[in-house]
C-alpha positions as CSV (number, residue, x, y, z in Angstrom):
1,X,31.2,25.1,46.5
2,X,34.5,26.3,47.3
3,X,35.9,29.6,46.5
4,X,38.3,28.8,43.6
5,X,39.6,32.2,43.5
6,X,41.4,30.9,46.2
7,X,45.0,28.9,45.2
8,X,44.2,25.5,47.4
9,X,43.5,22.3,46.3
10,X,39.5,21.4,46.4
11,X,37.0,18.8,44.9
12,X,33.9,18.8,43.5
13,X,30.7,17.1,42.8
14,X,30.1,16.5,38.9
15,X,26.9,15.4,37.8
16,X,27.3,12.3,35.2
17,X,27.0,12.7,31.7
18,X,23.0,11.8,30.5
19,X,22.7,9.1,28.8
20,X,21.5,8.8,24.8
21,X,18.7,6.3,25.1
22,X,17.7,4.4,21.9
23,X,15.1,5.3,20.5
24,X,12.9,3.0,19.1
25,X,11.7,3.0,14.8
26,X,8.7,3.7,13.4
27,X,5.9,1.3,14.6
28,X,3.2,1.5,11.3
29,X,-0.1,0.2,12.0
30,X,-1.9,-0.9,8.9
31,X,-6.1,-0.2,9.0
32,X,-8.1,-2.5,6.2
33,X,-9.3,-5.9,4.9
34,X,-7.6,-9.5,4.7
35,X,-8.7,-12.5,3.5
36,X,-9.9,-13.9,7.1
37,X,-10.7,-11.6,9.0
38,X,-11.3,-12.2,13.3
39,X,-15.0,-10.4,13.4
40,X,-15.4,-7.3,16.0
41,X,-15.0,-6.6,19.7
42,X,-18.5,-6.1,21.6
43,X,-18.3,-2.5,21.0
44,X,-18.3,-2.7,16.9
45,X,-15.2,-1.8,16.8
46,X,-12.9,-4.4,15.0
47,X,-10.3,-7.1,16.5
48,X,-7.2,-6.0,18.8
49,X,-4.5,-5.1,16.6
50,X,-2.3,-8.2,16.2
51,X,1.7,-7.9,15.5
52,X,3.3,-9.5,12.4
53,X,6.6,-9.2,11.7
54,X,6.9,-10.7,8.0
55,X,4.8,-11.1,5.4
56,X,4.6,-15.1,5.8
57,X,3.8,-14.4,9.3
58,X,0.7,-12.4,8.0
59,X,-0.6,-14.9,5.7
60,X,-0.6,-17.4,8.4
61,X,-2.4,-15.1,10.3
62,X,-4.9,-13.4,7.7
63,X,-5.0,-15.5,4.8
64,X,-3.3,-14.8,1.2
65,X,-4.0,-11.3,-1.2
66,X,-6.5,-11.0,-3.0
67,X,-7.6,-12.9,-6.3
68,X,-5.9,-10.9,-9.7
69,X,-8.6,-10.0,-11.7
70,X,-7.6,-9.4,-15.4
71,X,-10.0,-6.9,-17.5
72,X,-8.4,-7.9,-21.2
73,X,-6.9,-10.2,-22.6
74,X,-5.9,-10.2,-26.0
75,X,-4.2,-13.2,-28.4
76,X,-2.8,-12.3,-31.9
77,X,-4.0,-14.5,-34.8
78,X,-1.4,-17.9,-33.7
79,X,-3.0,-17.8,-30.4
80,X,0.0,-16.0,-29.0
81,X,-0.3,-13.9,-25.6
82,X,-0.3,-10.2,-27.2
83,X,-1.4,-7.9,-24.1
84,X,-3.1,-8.0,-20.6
85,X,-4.7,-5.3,-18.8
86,X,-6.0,-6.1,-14.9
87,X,-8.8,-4.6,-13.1
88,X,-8.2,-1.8,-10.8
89,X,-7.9,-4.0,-7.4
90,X,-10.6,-3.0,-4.3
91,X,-8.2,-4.0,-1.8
92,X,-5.0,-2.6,-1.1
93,X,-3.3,-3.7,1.9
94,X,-1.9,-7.0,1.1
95,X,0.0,-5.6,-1.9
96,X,1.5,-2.4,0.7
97,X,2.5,-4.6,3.5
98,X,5.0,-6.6,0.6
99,X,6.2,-3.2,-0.4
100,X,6.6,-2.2,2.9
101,X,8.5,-5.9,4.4
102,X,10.4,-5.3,0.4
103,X,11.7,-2.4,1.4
104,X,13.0,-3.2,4.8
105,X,10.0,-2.2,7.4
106,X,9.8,-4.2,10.4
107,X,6.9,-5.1,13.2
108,X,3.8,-3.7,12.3
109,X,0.2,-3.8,13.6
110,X,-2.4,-4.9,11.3
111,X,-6.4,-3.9,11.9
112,X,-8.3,-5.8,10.0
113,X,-11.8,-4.3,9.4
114,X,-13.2,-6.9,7.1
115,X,-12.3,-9.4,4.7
116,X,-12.5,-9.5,0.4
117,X,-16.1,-10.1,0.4
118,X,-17.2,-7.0,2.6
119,X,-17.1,-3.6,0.7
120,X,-14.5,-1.1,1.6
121,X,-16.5,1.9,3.0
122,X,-15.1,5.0,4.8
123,X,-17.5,4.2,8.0
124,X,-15.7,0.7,8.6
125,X,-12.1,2.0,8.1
126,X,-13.3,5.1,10.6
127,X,-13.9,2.2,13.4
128,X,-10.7,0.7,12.5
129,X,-8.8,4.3,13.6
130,X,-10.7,4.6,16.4
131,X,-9.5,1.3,17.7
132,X,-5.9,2.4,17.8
133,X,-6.8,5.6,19.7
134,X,-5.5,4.5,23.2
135,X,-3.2,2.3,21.6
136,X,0.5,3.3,22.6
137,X,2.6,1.2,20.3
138,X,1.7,2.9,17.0
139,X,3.6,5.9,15.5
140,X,2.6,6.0,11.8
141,X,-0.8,5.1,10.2
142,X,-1.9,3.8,6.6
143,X,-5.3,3.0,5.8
144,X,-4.1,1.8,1.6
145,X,-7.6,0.3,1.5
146,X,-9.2,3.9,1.5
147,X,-7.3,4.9,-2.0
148,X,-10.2,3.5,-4.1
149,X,-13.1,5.4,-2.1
150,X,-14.9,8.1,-3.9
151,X,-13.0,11.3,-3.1
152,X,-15.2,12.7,-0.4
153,X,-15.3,9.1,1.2
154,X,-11.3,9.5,1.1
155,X,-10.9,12.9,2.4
156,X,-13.5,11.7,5.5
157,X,-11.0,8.5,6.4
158,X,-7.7,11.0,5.8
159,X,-9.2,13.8,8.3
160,X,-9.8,10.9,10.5
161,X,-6.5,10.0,10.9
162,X,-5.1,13.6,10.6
163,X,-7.6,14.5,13.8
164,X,-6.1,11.2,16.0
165,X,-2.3,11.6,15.0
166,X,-3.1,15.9,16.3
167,X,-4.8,15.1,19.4
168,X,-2.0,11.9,20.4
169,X,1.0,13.8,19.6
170,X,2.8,10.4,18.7
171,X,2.1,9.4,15.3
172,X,2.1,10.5,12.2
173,X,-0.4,9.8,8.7
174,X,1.3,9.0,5.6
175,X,-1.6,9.3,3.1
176,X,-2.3,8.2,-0.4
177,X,-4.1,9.8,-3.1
178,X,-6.8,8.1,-5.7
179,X,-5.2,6.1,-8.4
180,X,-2.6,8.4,-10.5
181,X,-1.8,6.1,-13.1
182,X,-2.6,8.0,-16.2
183,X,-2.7,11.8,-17.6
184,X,-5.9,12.1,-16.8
185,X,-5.9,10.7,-13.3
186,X,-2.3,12.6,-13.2
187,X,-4.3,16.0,-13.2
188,X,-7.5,15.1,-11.5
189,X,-6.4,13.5,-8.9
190,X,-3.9,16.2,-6.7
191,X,-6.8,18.6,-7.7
192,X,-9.5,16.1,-5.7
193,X,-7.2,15.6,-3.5
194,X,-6.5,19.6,-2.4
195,X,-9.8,20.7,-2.6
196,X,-11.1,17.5,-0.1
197,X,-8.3,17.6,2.4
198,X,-9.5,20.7,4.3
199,X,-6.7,22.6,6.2
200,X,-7.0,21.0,9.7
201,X,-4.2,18.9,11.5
202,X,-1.8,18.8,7.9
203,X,1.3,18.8,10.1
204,X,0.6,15.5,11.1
205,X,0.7,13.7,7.2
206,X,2.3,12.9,4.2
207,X,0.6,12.9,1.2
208,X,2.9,10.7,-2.0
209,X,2.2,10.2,-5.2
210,X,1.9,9.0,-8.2
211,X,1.0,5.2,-7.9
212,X,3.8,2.2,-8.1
213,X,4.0,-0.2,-10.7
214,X,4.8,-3.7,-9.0
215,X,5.1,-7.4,-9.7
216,X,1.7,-8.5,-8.1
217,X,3.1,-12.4,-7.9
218,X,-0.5,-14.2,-8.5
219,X,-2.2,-15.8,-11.1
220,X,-5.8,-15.1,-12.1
221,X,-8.4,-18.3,-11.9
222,X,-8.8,-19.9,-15.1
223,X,-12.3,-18.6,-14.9
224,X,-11.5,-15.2,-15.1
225,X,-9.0,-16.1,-18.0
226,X,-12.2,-17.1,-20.0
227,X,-14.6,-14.4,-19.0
228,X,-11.9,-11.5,-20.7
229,X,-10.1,-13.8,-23.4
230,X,-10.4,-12.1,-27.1
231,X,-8.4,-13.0,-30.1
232,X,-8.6,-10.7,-33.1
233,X,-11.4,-8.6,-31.1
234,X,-13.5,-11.0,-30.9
235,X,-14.4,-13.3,-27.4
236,X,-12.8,-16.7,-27.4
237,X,-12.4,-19.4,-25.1
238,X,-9.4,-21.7,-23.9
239,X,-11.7,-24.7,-24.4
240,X,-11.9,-23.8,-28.2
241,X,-8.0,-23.8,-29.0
242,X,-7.3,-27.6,-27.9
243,X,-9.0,-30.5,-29.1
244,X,-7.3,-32.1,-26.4
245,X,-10.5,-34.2,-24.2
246,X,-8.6,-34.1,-21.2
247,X,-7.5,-30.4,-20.9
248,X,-11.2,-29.4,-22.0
249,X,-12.9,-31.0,-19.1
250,X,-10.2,-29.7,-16.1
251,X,-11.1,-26.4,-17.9
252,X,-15.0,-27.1,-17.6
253,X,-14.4,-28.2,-14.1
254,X,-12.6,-25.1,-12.9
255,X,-14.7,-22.8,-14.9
256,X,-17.5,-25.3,-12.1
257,X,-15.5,-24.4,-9.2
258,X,-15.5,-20.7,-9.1
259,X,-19.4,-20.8,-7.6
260,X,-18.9,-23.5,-4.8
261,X,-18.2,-22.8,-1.3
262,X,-14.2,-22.1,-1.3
263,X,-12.5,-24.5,1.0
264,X,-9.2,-25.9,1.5
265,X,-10.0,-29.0,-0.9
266,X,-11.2,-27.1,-3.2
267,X,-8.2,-25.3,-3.6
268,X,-6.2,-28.4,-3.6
269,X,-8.1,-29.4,-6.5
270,X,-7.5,-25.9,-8.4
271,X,-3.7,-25.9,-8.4
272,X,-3.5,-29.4,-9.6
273,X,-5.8,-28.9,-12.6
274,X,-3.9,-25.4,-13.3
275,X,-0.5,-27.1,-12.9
276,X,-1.7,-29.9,-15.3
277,X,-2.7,-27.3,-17.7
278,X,0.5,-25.8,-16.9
279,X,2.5,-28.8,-17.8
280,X,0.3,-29.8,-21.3
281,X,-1.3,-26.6,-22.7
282,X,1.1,-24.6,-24.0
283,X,-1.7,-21.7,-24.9
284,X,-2.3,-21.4,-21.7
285,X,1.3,-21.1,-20.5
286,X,1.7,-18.5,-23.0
287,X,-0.9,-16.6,-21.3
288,X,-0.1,-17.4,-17.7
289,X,3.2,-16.2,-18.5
290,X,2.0,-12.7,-20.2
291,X,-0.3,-11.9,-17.2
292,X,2.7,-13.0,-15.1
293,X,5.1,-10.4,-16.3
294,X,2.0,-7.4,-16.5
295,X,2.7,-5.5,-13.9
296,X,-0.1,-4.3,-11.1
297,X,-0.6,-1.2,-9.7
298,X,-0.1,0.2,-5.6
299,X,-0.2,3.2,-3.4
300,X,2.9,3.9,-2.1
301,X,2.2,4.2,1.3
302,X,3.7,1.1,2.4
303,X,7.2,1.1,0.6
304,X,7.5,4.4,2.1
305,X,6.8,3.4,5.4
306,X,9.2,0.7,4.9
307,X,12.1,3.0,3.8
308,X,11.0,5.0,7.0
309,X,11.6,1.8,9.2
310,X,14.4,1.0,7.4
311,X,16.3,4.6,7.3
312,X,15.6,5.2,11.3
313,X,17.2,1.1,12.1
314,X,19.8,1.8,9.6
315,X,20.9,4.9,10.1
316,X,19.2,6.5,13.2
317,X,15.9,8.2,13.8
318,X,17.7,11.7,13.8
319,X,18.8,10.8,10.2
320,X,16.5,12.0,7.0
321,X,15.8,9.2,4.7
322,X,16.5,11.1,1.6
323,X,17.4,9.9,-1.4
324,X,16.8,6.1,-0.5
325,X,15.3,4.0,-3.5
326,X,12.5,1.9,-3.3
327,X,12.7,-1.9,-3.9
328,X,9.9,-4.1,-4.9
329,X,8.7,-2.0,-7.5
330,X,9.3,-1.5,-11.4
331,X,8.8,2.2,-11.2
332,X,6.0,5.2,-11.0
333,X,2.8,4.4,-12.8
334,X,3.1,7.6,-14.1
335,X,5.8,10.7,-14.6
336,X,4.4,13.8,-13.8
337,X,4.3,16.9,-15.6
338,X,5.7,20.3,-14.0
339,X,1.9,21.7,-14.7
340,X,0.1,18.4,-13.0
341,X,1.2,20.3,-9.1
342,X,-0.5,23.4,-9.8
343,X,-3.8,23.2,-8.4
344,X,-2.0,22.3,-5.2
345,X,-0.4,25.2,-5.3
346,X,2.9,23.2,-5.2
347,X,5.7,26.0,-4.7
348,X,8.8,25.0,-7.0
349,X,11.1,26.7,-5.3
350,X,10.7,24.7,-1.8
351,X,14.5,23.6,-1.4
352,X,13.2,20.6,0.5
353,X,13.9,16.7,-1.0
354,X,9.9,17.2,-2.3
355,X,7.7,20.1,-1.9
356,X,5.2,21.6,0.7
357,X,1.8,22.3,-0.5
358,X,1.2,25.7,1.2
359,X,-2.5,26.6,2.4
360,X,-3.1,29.8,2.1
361,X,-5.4,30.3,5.0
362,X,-2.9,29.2,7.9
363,X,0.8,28.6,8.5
364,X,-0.3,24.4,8.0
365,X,0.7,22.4,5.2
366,X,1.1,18.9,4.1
367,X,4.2,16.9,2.7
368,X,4.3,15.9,-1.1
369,X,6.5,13.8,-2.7
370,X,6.5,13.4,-6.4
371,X,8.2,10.2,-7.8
372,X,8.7,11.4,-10.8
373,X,11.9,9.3,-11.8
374,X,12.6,6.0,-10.5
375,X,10.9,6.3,-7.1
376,X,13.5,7.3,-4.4
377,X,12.2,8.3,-0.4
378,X,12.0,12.2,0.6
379,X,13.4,13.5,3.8
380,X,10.6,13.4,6.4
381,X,8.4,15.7,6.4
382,X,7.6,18.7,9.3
383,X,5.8,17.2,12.2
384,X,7.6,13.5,12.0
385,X,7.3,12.3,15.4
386,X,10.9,11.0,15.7
């Protein structure tokens, strides 16, 4: 190098600036059942991960969500729709993957572990992270399927994927609680959920919370209609309020249908009796109608995965998606309290956009976000891989 305390004229070398590469957004991989599922590799564990990109795209591949199961069903004295209330769904990841498309998620993997008539069990989801262990594609993982295990089952598929995102490096959990739809479940739940977690690997995951309430966009069967159907209190069927011949035997023949072997005439046969009834039985509109605008509930993993998606395309991956509202959904299932935290020992003063929950063994601790107003996304939380 030349000795510029020297006056003469001299050049030198300058290395070029380095380049900002893109970096690529969140890549979620979804772990649980579908409709049709494509069975198991030789070594148990279940199919390659495929790549969807859309929700149509996943039907074609997978098969559509789940049947809606109503619980009650109640008419006032005219026959009138009065109120609905639907069974707690089993399966889960059908409803996340629209909240996650809704709210502007990308490509994702799906691995499919089993399809609606196989029970959801922590052992099967286990295989299905284990699966994605030398995959390289995948930076966040959701198993929404493991929300409705028994709380130890839960904690068993959460530490799973807490252990692989630790020992990869590259990915991150985002985790969902048991069903907080309710004061009860509003108290219980973050306790079960704290005292089954452990303390290992809690930089890795996101725990939110409560539940979403969403449009679920399906119709029960008929069937189901009749098994739940009351008016003043008392069971009642839709073949009893028409003396209409014609509407009474399609409803005889679909109540028929729902023990033969489903297939794709059989389903042909089901929306043109339920459009017919559509068309000519006005009770049964009523009702259609009623269930239609009864909303269901969802984790949140998948919207929030979604906004994550979203916020890094958007806006970058160095950029905090805080403050972004969720679409796709009518709001929390449940607001909660400032006491409902406390057995997580949730510290209120955490400036952060949501709060740590502190474990008081170690320096670990795992992300919480509380939609407690109309849902809106946190920053990310410590340990994002970005």
């Amino acid at each position: 190098m030349p000795d510029d305390q020297i006056p003469s004229p001299y050049s030198e070398d300058v290395p070029p600036p380095s380049l900002i590469l893109d970096v690529p957004t969140a890549i979620p991989a979804f772990i649980g059942h579908v409709h049709q599922a494509a069975g198991t590799q030789p070594d148990g564990l279940p199919a390659k991960p495929a790549s969807v990109a859309s929700l149509t795209e996943f039907n074609a591949l997978f098969g559509p969500a789940p049947a809606l199961v109503p619980a009650h069903i109640a008419l006032d004295a005219g026959n009138r729709f009065s109120t609905c209330t639907l069974q707690q769904p089993v399966y889960h990841l059908h409803d996340s993957l629209r909240l996650y498309f809704d709210n502007g998620g990308g490509p994702c993997l799906i691995i499919a572990v089993g399809d609606y008539r196989t029970p959801v069990t922590a052992a099967q989801l286990v295989k299905g992270i284990d699966s994605l262990a030398e995959n390289d594609d995948a930076t966040l993982l959701l198993c929404p399927d493991a929300a409705t295990l028994p709380a130890a089952d839960l904690a068993q598929v959460q530490q799973h994927l807490l252990a692989q995102c630790t020992g990869r490096g590259d990915r991150f959990a985002i985790l969902d609680t048991g069903a907080i739809v309710d004061a009860d479940s509003a108290k219980l739940e973050p306790a079960s959920f704290r005292d089954h977690i452990g303390s290992k690997h809690l930089k890795h995951g996101a725990v939110y919370a409560p539940w979403l309430l969403m449009h679920h966009g399906r119709r029960p069967r008929c069937a189901d209609i009749n098994r739940v159907l009351h008016r003043d209190r008392q069971p009642v069927r839709l073949q009893s309020l028409t003396t209409d011949q014609n509407i009474i035997t399609r409803l005889d023949r679909l109540d028929a249908m729902t023990v033969m072997e489903e297939s794709a005439a059989l389903m042909t046969e089901q929306l043109s009796h339920e459009q017919f009834l559509l068309d000519h039985f006005p009770i049964y509109r009523d009702i259609i109608t009623g269930i239609d605008n009864t909303p269901a509930c969802c984790p949140p993993g998948g919207a929030v995965a979604g906004a994550y998606a979203r916020s890094d395309r958007e806006r970058g991956v160095w950029k905090t998606p805080a403050g972004i509202p969720l679409t796709g959904v009518l709001g929390p299932a449940w607001h909660f309290s400032d006491t409902d935290g406390e057995p997580l020992n949730v510290d209120p003063d955490y400036p952060g956009p949501g709060k740590l929950f502190p474990n008081k063994t170690s320096n670990t601790a795992i992300f919480f976000q509380s939609f407690s107003e109309f849902p809106t996304m946190p920053g990310k939380p410590p340990g994002f891989p970005s």
